[in-house]
C-alpha positions, -999 to 999 in steps of 0.1 A, spaced: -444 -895 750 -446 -899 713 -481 -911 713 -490 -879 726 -477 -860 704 -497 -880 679 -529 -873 699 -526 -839 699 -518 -833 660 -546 -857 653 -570 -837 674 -563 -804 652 -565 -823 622 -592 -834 631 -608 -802 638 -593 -786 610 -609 -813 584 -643 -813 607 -649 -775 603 -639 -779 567 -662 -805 560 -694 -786 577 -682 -756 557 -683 -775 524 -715 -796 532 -737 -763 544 -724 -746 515 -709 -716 532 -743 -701 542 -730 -696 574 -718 -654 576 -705 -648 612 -703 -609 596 -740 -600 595 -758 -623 618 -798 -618 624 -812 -599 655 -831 -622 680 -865 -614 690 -852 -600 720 -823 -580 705 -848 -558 687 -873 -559 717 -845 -545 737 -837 -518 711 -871 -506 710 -873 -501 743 -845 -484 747 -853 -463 719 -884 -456 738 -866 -448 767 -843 -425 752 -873 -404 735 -887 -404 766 -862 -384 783 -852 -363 753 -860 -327 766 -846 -308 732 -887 -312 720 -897 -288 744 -923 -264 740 -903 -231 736 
């Protein structure tokens, strides 16, 4: 049972000093924060700014 126990702190480490290493070598351009809208993110948000207009009845003609 003591070889697991060395299996399973080595697979941390290992992704500990993995996600380290990509970190270092992409030079922390990578912002999980503010991540860019996908073509079909801002389709979607047209539309359904469309859709919303569409139904708005406070433009009437009064």
């Amino acid at each position: 049972m003591h070889w697991v126990m060395w299996i399973i702190w080595g697979s941390i480490a290992a992704l500990i000093l993995g996600s380290y290493l990509v970190d270092v070598l992409t030079r922390r351009k990578y912002n999980l924060n503010k991540q860019e809208k996908t073509l079909n993110q801002n389709s979607a948000e047209a539309d359904a700014l469309r859709e919303v207009e569409r139904f708005n009845n406070q433009s009437g003609t009064l």
